[in-house]
C-alpha positions in Angstrom: 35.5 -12.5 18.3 36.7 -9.0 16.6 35.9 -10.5 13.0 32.3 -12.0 14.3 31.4 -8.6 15.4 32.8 -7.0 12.0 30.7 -9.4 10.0 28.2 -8.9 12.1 27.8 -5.1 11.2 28.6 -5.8 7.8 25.7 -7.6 7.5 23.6 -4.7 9.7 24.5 -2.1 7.4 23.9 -4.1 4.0 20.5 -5.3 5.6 19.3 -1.6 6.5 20.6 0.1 2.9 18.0 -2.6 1.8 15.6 -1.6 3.7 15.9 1.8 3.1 15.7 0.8 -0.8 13.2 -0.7 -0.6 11.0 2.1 1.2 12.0 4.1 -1.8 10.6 1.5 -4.4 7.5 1.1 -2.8 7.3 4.9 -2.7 7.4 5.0 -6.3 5.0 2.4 -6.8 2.3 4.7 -4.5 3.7 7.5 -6.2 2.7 6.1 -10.0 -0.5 5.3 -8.1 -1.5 8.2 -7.6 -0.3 9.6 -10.7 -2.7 7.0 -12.5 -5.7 8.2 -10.6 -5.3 12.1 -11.5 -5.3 11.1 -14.5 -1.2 11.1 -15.4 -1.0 7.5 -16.8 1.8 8.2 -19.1 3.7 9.7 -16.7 3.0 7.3 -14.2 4.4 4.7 -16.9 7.5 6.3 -17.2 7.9 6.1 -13.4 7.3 2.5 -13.4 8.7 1.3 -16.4 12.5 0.9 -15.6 11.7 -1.0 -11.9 13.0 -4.2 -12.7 12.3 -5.4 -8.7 8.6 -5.5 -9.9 9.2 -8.5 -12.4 9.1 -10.6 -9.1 5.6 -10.2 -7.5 2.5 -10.5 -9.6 0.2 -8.1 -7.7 2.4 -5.4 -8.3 2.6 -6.6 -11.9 -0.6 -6.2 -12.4 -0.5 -2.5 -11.0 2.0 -1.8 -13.4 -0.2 -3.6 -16.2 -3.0 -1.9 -15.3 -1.2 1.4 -15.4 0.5 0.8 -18.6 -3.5 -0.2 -20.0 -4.5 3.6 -18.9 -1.7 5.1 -20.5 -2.4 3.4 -23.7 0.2 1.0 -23.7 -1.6 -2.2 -24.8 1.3 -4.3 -25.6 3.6 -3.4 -22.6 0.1 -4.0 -20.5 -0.7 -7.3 -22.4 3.2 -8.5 -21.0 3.0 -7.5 -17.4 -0.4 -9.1 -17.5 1.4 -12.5 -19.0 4.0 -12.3 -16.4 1.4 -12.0 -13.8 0.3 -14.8 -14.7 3.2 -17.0 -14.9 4.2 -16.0 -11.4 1.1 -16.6 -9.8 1.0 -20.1 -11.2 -1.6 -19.3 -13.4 -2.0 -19.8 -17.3 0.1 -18.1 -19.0 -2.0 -16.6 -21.7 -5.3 -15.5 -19.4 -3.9 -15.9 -15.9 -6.5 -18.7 -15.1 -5.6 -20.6 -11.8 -8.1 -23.0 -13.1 -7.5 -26.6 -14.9 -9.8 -26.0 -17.1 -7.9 -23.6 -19.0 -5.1 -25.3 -20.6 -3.7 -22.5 -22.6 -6.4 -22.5 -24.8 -7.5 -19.3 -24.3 -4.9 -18.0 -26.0 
């Protein structure tokens, strides 16, 4: 019973330090956001360009693509873009959920 309740607060604490990390990664994202709409794209980049957790999730993907596209950096943009894409299910030169695609758009 004693090492049920150990691993049971082992697992509490490593469930709440994610938690709490990930309230500080979405924070940044918001935070690059906003950067991106005064008008601080590069910075904003910078932020957002050593977040590997946002290879994952295509929406934010395409936040980060779209940032990277205001701040000038076409090629970095045209990858998160491609990613998007992929993850979404999607073609992945355009990011067309259609059939009618089949990768020649590329």
């Amino acid at each position: 019973m004693k090492k049920m309740k150990r691993i049971f607060l082992c697992l509490s604490v490593l469930f709440a330090s994610q938690l709490l990390t990930g309230q500080d990664y979405y924070h940044e994202v918001l935070k690059a956001v906003s950067l991106a709409g005064r008008g601080e794209a590069p910075a904003a980049a910078a932020l957002l360009a050593d977040m590997p957790e946002l290879n994952s999730d295509a929406g934010l993907l395409l936040v980060r693509g779209d940032i990277y596209l205001k701040a000038g950096m076409v090629r970095e943009a045209k990858s998160d873009f491609m990613k998007a894409g992929t993850e979404s299910g999607g073609c992945s030169s355009c990011g067309s959920k259609s059939s009618g695609c089949g990768g020649s758009c590329g």
